[in-house]
TORMIDO-481392 format. One line per 10 residues: for each residue x, y, z of C-alpha. Coordinates in nm, 2 decimals. Layout:
<nodes>
X,Y,Z | ...
</nodes>
This chain:
<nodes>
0.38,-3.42,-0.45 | 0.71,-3.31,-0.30 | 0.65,-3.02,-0.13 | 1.02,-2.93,-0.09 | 1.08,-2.96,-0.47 | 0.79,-2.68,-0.48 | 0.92,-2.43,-0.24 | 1.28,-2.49,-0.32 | 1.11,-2.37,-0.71 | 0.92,-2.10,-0.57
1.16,-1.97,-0.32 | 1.45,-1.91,-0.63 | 1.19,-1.79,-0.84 | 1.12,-1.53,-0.57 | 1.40,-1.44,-0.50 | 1.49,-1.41,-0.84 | 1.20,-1.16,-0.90 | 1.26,-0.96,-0.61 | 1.65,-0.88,-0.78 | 1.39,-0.80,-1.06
1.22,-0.58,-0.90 | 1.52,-0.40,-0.76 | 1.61,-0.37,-1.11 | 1.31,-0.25,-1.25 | 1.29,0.06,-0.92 | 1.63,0.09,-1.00 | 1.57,0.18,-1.38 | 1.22,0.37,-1.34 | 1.45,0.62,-1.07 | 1.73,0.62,-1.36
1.55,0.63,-1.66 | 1.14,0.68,-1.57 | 0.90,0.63,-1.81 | 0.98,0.77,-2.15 | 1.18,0.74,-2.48 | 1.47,0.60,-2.35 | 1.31,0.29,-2.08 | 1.06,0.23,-2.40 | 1.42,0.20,-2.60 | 1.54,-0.09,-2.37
1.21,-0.25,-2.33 | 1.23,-0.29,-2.73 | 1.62,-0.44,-2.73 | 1.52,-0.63,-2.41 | 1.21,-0.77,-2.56 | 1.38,-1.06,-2.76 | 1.59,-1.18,-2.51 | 1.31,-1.18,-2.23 | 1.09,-1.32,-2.53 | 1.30,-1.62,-2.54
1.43,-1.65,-2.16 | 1.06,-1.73,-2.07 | 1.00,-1.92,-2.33 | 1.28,-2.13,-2.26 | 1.30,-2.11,-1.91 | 0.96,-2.08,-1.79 | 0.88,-2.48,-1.91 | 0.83,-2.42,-2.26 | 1.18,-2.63,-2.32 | 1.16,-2.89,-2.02
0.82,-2.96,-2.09 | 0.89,-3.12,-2.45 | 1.24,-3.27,-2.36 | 1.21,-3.44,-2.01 | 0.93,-3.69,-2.16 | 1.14,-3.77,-2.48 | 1.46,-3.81,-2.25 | 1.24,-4.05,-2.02 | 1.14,-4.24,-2.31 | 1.48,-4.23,-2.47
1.68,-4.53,-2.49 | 2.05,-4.36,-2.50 | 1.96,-4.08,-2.27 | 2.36,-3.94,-2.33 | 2.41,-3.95,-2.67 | 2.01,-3.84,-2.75 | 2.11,-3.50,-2.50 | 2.44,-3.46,-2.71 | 2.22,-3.47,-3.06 | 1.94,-3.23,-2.94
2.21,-3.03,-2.74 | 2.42,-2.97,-3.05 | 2.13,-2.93,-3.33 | 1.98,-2.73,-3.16 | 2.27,-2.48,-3.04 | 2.42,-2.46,-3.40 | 2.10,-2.30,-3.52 | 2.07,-2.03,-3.21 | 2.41,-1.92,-3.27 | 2.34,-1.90,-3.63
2.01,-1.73,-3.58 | 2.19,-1.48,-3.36 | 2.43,-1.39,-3.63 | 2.13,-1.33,-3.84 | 1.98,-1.08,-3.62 | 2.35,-0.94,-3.55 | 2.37,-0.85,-3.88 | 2.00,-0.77,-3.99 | 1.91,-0.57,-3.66 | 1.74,-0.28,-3.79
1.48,-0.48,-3.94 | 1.41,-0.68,-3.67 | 1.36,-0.34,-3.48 | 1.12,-0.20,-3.68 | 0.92,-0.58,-3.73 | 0.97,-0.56,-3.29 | 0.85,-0.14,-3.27 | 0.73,-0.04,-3.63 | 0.60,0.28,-3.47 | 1.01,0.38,-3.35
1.17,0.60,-3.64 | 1.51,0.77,-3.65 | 1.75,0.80,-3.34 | 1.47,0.60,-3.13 | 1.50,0.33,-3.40 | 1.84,0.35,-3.50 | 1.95,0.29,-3.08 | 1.71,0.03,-3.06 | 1.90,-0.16,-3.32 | 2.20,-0.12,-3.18
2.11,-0.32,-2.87 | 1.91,-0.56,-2.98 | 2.23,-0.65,-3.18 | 2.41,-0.71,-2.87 | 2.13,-0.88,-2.61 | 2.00,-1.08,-2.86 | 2.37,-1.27,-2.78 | 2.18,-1.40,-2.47 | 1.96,-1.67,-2.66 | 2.25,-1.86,-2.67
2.36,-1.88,-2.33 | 1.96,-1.87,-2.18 | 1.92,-2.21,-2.43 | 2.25,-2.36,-2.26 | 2.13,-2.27,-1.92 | 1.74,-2.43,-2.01 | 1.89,-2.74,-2.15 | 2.14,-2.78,-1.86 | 1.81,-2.74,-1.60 | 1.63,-2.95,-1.83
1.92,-3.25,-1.75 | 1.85,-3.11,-1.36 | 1.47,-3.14,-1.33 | 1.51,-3.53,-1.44 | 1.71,-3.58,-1.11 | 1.41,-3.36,-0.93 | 1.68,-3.07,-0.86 | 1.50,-2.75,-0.91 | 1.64,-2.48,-0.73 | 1.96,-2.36,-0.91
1.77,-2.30,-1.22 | 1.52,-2.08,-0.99 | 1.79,-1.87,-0.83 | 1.98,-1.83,-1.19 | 1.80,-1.51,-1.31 | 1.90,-1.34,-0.97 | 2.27,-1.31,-1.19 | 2.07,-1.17,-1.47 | 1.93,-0.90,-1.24 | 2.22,-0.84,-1.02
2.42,-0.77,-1.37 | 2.19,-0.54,-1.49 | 2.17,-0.34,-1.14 | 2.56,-0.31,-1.12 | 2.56,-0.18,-1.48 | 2.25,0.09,-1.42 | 2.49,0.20,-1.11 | 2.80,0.24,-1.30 | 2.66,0.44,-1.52 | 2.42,0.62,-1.40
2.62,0.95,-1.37 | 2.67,0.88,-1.80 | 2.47,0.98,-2.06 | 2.09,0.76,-2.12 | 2.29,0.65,-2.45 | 2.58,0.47,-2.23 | 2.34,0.34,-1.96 | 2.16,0.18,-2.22 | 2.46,0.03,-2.36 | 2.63,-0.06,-2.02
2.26,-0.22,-2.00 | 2.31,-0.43,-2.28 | 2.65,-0.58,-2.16 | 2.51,-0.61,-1.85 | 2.21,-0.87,-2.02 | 2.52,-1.09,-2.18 | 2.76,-1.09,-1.86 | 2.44,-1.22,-1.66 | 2.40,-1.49,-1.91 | 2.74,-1.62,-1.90
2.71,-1.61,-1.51 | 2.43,-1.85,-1.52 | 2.56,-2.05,-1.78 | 2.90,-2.12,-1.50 | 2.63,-2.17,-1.18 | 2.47,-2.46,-1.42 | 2.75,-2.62,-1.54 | 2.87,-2.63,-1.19 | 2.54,-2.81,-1.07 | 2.50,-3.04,-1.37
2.89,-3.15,-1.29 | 2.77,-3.24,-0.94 | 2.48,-3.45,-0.99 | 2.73,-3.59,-1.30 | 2.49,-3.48,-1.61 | 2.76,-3.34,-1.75 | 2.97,-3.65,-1.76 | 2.65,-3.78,-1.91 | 2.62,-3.53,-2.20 | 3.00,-3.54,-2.24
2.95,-3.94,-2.26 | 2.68,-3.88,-2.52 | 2.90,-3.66,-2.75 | 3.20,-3.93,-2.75 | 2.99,-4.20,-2.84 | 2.80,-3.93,-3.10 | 2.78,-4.18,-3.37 | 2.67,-4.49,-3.19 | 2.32,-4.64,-3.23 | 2.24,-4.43,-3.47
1.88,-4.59,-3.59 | 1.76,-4.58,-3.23 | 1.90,-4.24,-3.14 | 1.74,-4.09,-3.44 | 1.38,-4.23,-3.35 | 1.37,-4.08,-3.06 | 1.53,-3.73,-3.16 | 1.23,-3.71,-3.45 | 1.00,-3.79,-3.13 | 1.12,-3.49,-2.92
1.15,-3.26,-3.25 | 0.82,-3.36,-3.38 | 0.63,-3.21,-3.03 | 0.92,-2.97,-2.99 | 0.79,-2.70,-3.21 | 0.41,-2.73,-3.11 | 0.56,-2.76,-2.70 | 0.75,-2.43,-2.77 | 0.41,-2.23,-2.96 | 0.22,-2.36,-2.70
0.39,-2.24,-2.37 | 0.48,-1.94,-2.56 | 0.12,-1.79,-2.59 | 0.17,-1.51,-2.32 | 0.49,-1.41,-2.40 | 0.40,-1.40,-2.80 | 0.12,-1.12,-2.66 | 0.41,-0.94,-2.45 | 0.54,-0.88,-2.74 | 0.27,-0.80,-2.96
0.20,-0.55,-2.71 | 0.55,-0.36,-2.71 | 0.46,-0.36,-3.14 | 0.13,-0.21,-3.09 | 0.21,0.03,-2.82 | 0.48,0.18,-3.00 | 0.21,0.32,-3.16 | 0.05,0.47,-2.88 | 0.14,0.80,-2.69 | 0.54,0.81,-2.50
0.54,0.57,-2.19 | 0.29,0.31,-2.33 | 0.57,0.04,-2.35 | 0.68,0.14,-2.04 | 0.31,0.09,-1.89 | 0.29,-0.25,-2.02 | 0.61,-0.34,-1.93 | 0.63,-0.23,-1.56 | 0.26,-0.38,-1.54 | 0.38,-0.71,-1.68
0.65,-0.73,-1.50 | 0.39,-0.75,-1.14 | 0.17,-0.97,-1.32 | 0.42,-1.23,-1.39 | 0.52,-1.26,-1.02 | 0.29,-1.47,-0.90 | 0.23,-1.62,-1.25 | 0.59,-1.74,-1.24 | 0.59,-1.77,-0.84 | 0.25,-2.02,-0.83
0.15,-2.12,-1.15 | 0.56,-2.19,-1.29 | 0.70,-2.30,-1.00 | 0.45,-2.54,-0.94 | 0.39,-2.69,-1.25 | 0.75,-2.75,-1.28 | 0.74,-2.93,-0.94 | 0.54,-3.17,-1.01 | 0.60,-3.22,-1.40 | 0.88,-3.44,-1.37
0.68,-3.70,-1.11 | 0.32,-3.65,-1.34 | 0.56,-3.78,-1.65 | 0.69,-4.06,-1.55 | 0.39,-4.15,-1.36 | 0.17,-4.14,-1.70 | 0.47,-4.35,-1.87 | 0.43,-4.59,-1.64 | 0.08,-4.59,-1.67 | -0.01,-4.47,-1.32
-0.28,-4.24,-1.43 | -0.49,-4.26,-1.07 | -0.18,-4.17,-0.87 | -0.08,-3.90,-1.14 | -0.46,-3.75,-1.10 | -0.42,-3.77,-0.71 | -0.08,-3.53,-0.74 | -0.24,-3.33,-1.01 | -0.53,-3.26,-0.79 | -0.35,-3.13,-0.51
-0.12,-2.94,-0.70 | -0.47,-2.73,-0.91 | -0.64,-2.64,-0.53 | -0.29,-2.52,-0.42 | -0.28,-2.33,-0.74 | -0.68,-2.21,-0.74 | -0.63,-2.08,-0.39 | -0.33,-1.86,-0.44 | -0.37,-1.71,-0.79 | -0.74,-1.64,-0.64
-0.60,-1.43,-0.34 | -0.30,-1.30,-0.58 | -0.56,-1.21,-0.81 | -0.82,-0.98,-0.58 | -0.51,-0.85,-0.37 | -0.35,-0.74,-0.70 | -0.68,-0.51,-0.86 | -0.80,-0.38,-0.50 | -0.46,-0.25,-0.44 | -0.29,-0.21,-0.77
-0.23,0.19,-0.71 | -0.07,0.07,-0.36 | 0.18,-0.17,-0.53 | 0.30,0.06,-0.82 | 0.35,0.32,-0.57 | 0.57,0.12,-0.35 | 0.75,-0.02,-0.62 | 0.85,0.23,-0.84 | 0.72,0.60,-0.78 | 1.02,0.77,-0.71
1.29,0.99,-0.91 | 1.19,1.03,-1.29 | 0.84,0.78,-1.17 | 0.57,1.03,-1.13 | 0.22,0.98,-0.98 | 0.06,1.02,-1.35 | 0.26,0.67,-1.41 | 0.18,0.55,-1.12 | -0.20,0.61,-1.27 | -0.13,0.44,-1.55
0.05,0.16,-1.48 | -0.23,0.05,-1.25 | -0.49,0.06,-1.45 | -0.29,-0.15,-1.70 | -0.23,-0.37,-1.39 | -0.57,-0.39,-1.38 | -0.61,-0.55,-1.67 | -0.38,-0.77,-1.64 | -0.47,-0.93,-1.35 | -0.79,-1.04,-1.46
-0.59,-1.31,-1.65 | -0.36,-1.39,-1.40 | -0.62,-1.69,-1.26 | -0.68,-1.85,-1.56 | -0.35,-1.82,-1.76 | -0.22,-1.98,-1.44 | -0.44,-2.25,-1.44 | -0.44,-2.30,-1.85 | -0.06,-2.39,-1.75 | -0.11,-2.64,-1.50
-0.40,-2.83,-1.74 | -0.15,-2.78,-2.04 | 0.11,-2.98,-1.83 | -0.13,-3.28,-1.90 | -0.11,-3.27,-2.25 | 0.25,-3.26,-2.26 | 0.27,-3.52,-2.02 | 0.13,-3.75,-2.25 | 0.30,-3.60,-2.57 | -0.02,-3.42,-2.71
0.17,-3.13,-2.74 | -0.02,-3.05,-3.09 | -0.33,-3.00,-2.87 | -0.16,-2.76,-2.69 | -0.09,-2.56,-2.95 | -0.38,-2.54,-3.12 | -0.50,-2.40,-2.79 | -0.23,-2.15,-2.81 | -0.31,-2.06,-3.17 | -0.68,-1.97,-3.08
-0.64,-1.75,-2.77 | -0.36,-1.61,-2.98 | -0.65,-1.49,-3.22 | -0.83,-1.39,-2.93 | -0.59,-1.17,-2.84 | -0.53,-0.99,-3.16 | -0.91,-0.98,-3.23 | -0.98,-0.79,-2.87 | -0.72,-0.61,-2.92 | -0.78,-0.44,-3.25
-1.10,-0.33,-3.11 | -0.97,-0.24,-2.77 | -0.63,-0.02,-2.86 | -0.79,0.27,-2.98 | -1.09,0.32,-2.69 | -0.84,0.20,-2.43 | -0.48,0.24,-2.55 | -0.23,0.02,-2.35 | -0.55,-0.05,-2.08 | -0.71,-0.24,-2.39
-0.36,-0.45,-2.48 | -0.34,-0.58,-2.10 | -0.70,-0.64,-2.13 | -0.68,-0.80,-2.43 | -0.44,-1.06,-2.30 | -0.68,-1.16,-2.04 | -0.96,-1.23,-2.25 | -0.70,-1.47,-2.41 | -0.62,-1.64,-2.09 | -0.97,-1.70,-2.01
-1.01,-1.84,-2.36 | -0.69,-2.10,-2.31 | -0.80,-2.21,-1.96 | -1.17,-2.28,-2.13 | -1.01,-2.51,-2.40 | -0.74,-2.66,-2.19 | -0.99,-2.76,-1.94 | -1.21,-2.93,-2.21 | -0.89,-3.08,-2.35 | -0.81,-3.25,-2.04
-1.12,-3.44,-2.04 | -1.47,-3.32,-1.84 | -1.46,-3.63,-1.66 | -1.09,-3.61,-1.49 | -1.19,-3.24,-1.42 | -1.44,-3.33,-1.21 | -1.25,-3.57,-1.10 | -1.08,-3.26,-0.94 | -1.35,-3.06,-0.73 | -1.65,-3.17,-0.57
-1.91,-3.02,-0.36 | -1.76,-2.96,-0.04 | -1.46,-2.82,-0.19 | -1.60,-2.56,-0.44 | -1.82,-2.43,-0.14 | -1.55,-2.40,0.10 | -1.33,-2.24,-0.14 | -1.58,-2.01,-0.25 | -1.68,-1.88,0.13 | -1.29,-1.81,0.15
-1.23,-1.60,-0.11 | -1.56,-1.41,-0.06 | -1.43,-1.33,0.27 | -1.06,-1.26,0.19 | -1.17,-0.99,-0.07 | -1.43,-0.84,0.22 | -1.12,-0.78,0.45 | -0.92,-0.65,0.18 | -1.17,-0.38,0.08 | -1.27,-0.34,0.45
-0.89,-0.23,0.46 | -0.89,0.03,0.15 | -1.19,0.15,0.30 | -1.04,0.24,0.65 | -0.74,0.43,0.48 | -0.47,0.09,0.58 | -0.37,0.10,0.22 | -0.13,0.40,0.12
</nodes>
């Protein structure tokens, strides 16, 4: 395991979420939590839908073992690169032209100028699938030569965009600091399109894609094998990373439903709970994913069990502490973050008991992605998402019950019982016997006297009044 590959991952990806965090304080003091922040959470939801579906793994983790198999690595990039782009820009004409519907299928609660503004920027961010496919495929070409950071550090141009527009506009109306917000979604795209072209140029994957598209019609038969390989797990890859983000989303469409600031809730929520998701469980599983493949292709399986057990108690131990440290002082963290300006204490409230909620799935969601790597690893990617599929009904089961006792508490909670319902099934998926394989005696009981006595200090703190 290359420990440099994981920080270098970890340290863009925090960085990246700190901009986001910026941006998020930056909007609750400009906008708070009401009609208007709901509004952009709806025209926002699409393109974040499809930025971490593409850029959290999804994407990498059905391409890199078809483009280590491939025989004509250039000209199979050029045929995936250009099938696949043709039908995102033609989707986003689609959507461009049809995006009231897609409002009211994303917020079917949302009716007249609520609905009608929502439309008119999800016309304009959803622009940004486009560019956030060109910058996944260009850090897909990246991870195969084990160079992880710029595509970490990327979103800090999404987020530094979206700042800069907030602040020009703040003094507007919330109409054109919506709309400068929606400009500001596509201007960040293009910026990280440039930084990754300028990084696939130096480690010379571009010269490799370009060399793929001139010889676009060579070896044909061969090319084509292995591009019905990568789309024939490309679909189930995509629906089976995608599972938390599909329930992000289900969650804006059911809150909408719910009273004013329910979005908002889940949203700010969310957006703490998929820090150290994206900060641990991510950045590590993209790490080592690269290594794990071609280790299983060249049937190393011992030595690919050896990395993949260090890399699952480096996971359990952090997304443990992440976990207790994010319910005992969930209050603490919304309050630091974002009460200020139009961010009252009765949000505050809220939001942390959605966090809550939330961060009872943070352990195994993280986890269920690491196990999942496995699968993909050794092109099972059907597996996975048949494991997606169930928790997914999970999720909308729990949360039919939950909505109406709980409101948004019952979505976040919903999600969780979802996450322990993947990790379940990927674990059995992955085989009993290399699971234990994983942990033995020693370990579980050290562990377990650890985090014991990590959550005692933390309540001994909240109990002495250290907490705010």
């Amino acid at each position: 395991m290359k420990i440099q590959s994981i920080f270098s991952n970890s340290a863009g990806i925090f960085l990246s979420r700190i901009f986001g965090f910026i941006r998020d304080l930056t909007m609750a003091s400009i906008l708070g939590a009401n009609l208007y922040s709901d509004i952009f959470a709806v025209a926002f939801k699409l393109p974040n839908l499809f930025r971490r579906i593409f850029g959290e793994g999804a994407f990498a983790q059905s391409f890199m073992p078809s483009f280590i198999k491939a025989r004509y690595k250039s000209i199979f990039s050029a045929k995936v690169l250009s099938i696949l782009l043709g039908f995102i820009i033609l989707l986003s004409i689609l959507v461009d032209f049809s995006s009231l519907y897609i409002t009211k299928l994303i917020a079917p609660g949302f009716h007249g100028t609520a609905l009608l503004l929502s439309a008119k920027y999800v016309a304009i961010q959803f622009w940004y699938l486009p560019l956030i496919f060109l910058v996944t495929f260009l850090g897909a070409l990246l991870q195969y030569k084990e160079h992880f950071a710029t595509t970490a550090f990327a979103t800090v141009f999404l987020n530094i965009a979206l700042i800069v527009a907030m602040l020009l506009s703040k003094d507007y109306s919330k109409e054109t600091i919506l709309m400068a917000l929606s400009w500001g979604v596509i201007a960040g795209g293009v910026l990280q399109v440039a930084i990754h072209l300028i990084m696939a140029k130096r480690f010379k994957m571009l010269r490799l894609l370009l060399r793929g598209f001139s010889n676009f019609n060579r070896k044909k038969e061969i090319v084509n094998q292995d591009v019905k390989r990568f789309f024939k797990g490309f679909f189930p890859a995509i629906w089976g990373n995608s599972t938390a983000q599909i329930m992000s989303f289900l969650d804006t469409w059911l809150a909408s439903f719910l009273v004013s600031g329910s979005i908002s809730y889940l949203y700010y929520a969310n957006r703490i709970f998929q820090l150290p998701l994206a900060l641990f469980a991510i950045a590590l599983s993209t790490a080592i994913f690269p290594s794990v493949s071609k280790r299983i292709k060249n049937n190393q399986i011992k030595e690919a069990l050896l990395e993949f057990r260090k890399g699952f108690w480096i996971l359990l131990y952090l997304l443990s502490a992440a976990t207790i440290g994010g319910i005992v002082f969930s209050k603490e963290i919304i309050w630091l973050l974002f009460e200020r300006g139009a961010f009252t204490r009765h949000e505050t409230i809220e939001v942390a008991w959605v966090l809550q909620m939330y961060m009872i799935g943070l352990l195994p969601y993280g986890l269920a992605k690491l196990f999942n790597l496995w699968l993909y690893a050794n092109h099972l990617q059907s597996k996975a998402a048949k494991i997606a599929t169930i928790s997914l009904i999970v999720y909308a089961i729990s949360a039919f019950i939950l909505i109406k006792p709980l409101g948004a508490m019952g979505l976040a909670l919903s999600g969780s019982l979802a996450g322990i319902s993947s990790f379940i099934m990927s674990v059995k998926n992955f085989g009993m016997k290399n699971f234990y394989s994983l942990i033995y005696k020693e370990k579980v009981f050290k562990f377990s006297r650890n985090i014991v006595i990590f959550t005692l200090f933390l309540l001994f703190l909240k109990w002495i009044g250290l907490s705010i």
